[in-house]
DSSP file (Angstrom, degrees, kcal/mol; ACC not computed):
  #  RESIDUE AA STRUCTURE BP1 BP2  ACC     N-H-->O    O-->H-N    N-H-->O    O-->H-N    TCO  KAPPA ALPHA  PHI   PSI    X-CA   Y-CA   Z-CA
    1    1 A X              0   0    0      0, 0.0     2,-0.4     0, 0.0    54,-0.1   0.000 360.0 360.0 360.0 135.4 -101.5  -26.0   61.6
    2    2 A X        +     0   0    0     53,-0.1     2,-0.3     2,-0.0     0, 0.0  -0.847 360.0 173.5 -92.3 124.6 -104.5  -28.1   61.8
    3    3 A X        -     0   0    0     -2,-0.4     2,-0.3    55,-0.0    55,-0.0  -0.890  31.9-103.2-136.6 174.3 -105.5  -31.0   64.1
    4    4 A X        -     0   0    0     -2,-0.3     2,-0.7     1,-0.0    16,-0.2  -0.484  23.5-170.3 -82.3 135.1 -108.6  -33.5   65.0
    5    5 A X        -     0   0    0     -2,-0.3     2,-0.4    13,-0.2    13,-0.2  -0.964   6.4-172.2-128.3 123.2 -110.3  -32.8   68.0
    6    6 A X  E     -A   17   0A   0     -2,-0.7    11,-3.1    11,-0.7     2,-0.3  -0.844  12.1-163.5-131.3 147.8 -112.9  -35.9   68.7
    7    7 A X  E     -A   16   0A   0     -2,-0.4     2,-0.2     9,-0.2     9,-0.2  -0.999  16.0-175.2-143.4 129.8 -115.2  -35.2   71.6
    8    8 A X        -     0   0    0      7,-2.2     2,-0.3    -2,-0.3     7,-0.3  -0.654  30.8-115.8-114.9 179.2 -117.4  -37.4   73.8
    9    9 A X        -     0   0    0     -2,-0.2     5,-0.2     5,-0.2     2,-0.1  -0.892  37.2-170.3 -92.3 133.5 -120.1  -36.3   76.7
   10   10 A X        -     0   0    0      3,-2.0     4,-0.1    -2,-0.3    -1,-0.0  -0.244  40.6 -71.9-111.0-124.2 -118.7  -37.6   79.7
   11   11 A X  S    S-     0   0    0      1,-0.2     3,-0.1    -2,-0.1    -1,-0.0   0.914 125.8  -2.9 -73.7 -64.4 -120.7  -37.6   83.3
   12   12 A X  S    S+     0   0    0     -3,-0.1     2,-0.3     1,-0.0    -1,-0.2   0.528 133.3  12.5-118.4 -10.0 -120.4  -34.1   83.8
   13   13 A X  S    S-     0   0    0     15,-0.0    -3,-2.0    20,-0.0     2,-0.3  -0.927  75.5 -80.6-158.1-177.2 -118.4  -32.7   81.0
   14   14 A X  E     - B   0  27A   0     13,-2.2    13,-2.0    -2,-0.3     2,-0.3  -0.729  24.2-154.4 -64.2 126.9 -117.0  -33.1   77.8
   15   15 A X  E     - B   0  26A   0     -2,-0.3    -7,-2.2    -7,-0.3     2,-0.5  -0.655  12.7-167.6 -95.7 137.7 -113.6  -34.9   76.9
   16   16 A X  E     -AB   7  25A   0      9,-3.6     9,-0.7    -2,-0.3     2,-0.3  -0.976   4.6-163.1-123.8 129.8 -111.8  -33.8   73.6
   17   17 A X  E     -AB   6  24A   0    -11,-3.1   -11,-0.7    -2,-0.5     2,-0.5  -0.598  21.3-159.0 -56.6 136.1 -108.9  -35.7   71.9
   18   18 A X  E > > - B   0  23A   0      5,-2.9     5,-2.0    -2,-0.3     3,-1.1  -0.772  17.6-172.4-126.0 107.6 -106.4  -34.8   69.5
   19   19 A X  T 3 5S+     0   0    0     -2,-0.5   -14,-0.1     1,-0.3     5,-0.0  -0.040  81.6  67.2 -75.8  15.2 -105.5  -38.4   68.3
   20   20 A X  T 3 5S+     0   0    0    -16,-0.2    -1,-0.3     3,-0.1    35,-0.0   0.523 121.2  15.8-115.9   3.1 -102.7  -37.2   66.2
   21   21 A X  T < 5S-     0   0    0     -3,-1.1    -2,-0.2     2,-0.1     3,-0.1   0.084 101.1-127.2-139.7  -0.8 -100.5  -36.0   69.9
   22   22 A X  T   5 +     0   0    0     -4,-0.3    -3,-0.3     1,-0.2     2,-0.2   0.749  57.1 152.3  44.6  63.6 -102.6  -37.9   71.8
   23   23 A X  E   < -B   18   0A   0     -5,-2.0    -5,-2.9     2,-0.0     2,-0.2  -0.892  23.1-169.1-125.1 143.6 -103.3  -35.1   74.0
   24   24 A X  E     +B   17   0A   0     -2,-0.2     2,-0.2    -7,-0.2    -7,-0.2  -0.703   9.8 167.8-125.6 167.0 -106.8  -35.0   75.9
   25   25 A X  E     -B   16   0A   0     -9,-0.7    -9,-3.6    -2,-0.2     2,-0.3  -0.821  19.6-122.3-165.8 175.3 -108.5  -32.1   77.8
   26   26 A X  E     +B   15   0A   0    -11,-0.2     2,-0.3    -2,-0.2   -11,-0.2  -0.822  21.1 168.8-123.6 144.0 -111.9  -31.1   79.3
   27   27 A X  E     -B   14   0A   0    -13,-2.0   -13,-2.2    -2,-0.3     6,-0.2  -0.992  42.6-117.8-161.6 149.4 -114.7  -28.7   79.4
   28   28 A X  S    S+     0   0    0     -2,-0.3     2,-0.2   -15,-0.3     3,-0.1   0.571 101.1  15.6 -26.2 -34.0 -118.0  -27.6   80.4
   29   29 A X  S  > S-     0   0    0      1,-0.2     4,-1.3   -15,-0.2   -15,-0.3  -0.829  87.6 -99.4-147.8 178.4 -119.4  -27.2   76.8
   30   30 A X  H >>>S+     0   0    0     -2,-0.2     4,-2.5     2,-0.2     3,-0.7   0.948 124.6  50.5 -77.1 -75.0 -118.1  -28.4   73.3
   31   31 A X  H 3>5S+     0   0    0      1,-0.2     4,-6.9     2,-0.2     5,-0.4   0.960 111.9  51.5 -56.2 -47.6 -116.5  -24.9   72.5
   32   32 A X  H 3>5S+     0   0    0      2,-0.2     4,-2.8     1,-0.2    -1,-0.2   0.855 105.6  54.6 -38.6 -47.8 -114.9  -25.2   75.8
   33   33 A X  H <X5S+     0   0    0     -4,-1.3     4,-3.6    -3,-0.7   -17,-0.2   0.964 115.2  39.4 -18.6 -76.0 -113.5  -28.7   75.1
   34   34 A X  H  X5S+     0   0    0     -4,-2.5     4,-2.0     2,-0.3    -2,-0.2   0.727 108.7  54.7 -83.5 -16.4 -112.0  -27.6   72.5
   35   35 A X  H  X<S+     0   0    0     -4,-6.9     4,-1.2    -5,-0.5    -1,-0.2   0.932 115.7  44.0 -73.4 -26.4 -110.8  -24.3   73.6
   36   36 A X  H  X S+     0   0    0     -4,-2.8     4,-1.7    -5,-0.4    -2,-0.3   0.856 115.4  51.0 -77.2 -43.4 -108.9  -26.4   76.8
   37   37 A X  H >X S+     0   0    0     -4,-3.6     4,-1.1     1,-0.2     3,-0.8   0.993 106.9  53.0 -74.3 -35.6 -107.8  -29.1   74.1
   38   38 A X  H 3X S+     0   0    0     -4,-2.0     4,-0.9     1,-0.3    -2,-0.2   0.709 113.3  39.9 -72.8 -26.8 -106.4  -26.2   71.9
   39   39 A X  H 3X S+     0   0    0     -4,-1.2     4,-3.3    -3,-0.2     5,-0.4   0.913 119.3  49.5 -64.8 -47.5 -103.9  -24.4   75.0
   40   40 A X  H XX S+     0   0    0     -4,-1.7     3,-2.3    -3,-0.8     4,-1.1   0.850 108.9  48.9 -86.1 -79.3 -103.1  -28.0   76.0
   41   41 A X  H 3X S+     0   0    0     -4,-1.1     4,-2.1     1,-0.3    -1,-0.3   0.634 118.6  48.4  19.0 -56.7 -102.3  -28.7   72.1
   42   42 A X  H 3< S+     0   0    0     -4,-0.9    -1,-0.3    -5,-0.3     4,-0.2   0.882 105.5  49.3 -40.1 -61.6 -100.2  -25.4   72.5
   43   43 A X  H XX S+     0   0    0     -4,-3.3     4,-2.0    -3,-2.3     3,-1.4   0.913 105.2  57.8 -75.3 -50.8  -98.6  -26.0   75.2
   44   44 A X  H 3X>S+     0   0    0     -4,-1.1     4,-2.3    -5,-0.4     5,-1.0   0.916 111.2  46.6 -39.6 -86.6  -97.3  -29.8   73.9
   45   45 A X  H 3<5S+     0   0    0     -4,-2.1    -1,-0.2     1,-0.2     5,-0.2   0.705 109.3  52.5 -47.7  -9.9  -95.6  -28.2   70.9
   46   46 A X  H <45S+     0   0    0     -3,-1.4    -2,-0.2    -4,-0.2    -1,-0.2   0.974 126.0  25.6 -73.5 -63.6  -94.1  -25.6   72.9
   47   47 A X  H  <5S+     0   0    0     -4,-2.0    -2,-0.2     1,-0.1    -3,-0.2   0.961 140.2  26.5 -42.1 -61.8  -92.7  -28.1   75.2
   48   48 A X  T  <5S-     0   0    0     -4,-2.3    -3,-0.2    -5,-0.4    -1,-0.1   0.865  92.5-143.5 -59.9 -41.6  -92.6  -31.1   72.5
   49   49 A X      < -     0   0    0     -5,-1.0     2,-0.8     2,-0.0    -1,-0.2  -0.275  36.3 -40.9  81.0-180.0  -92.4  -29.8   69.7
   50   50 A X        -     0   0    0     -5,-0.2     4,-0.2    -2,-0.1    -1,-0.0  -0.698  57.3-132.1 -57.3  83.5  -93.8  -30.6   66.5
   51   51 A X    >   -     0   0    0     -2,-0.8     3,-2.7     1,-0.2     2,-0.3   0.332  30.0-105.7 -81.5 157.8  -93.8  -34.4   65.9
   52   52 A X  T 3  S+     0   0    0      1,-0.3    -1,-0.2     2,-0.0     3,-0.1  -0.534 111.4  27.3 -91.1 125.2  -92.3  -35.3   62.3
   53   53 A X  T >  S+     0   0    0     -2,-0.3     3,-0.9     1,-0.2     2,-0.8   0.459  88.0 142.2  97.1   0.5  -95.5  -36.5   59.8
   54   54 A X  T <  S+     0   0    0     -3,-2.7    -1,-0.2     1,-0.3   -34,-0.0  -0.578  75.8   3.7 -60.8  80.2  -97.7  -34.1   62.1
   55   55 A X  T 3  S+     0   0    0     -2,-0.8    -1,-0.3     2,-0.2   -53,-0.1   0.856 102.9 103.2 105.3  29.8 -100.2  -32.5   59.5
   56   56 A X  S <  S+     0   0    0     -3,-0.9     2,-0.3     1,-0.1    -2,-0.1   0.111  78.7  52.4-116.6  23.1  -99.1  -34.4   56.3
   57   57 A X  S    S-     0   0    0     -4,-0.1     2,-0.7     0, 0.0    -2,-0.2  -0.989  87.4-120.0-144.5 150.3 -101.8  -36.5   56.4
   58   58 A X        -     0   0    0     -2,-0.3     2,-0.5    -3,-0.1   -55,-0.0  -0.825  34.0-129.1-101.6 117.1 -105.5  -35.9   56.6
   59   59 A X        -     0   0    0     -2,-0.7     2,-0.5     1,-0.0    -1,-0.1  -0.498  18.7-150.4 -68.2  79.7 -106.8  -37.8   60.0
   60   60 A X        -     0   0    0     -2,-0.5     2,-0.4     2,-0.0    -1,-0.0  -0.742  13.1-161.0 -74.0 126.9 -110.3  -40.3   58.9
   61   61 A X        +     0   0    0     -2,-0.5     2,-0.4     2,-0.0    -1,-0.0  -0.904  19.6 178.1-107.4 133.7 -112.6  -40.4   62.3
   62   62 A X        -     0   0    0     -2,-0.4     2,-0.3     2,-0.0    -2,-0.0  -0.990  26.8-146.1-138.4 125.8 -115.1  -43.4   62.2
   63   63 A X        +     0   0    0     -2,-0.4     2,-0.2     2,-0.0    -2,-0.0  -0.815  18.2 169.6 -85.0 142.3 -117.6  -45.1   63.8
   64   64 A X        -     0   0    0     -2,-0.3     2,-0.4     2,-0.0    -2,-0.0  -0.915  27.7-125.6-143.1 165.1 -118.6  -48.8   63.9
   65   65 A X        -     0   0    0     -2,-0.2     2,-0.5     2,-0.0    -2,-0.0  -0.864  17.2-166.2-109.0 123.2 -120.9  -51.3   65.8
   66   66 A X        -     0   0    0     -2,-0.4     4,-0.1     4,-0.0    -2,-0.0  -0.912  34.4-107.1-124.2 120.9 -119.4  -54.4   67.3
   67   67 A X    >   -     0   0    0     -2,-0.5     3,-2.6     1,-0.2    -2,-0.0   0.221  26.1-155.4 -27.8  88.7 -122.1  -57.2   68.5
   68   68 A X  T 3  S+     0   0    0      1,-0.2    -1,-0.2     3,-0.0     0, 0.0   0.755  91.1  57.3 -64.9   3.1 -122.1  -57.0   72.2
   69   69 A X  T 3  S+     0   0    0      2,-0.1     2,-0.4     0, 0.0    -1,-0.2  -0.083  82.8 137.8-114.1  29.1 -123.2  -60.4   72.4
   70   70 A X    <   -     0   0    0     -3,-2.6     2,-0.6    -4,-0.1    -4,-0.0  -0.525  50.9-126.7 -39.2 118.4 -120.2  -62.0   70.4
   71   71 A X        -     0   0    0     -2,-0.4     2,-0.2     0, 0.0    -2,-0.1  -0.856  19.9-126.4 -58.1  87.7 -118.8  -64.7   71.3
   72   72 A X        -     0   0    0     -2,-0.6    -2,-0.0     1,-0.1     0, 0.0  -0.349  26.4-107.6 -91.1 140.7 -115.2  -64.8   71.6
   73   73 A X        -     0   0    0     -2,-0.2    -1,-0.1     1,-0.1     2,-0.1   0.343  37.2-109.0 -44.8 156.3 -113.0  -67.2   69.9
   74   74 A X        -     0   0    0      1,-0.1     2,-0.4     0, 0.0    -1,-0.1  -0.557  39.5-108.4 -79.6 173.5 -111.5  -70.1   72.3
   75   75 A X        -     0   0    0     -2,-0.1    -1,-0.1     2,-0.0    -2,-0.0  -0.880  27.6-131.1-108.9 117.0 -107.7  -69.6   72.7
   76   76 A X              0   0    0     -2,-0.4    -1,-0.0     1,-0.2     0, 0.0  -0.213 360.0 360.0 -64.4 151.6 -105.1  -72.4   70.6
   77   77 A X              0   0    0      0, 0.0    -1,-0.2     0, 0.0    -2,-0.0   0.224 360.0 360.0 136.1 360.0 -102.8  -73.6   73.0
């Protein structure tokens, strides 16, 4: 079974997602990341199980820019 593993740098090490179980874990390196999200991954479907619609759709990851100097709207009411 296949899932997305999205990965940031944090301070000291790198965080990986898999946004489709929402399960996170951490590592030293990239492969590490992902080798700690793929046990934790494991271990959720052993416990979880699979969740129903897991893998029957193919997961788009995207980036966008939002204006950090935006203004936000006033609030009706």
């Amino acid at each position: 079974m296949e899932f997305t593993a999205i990965i940031k740098k944090g301070e000291k090490q790198f965080v990986a997602l898999c946004p489709e179980l929402d399960v996170v874990s951490q590592g030293r390196t990239v492969d590490k990341a992902i080798d700690n999200l793929r046990e934790a991954v494991e271990l959720y479907i052993e416990e979880m199980g699979v969740p129903k619609g897991t893998g029957s759709r193919k997961t788009i990851v995207a980036s966008f820019e939002v204006d950090a100097h935006a203004k936000a709207s006033p609030s009706v009411g």
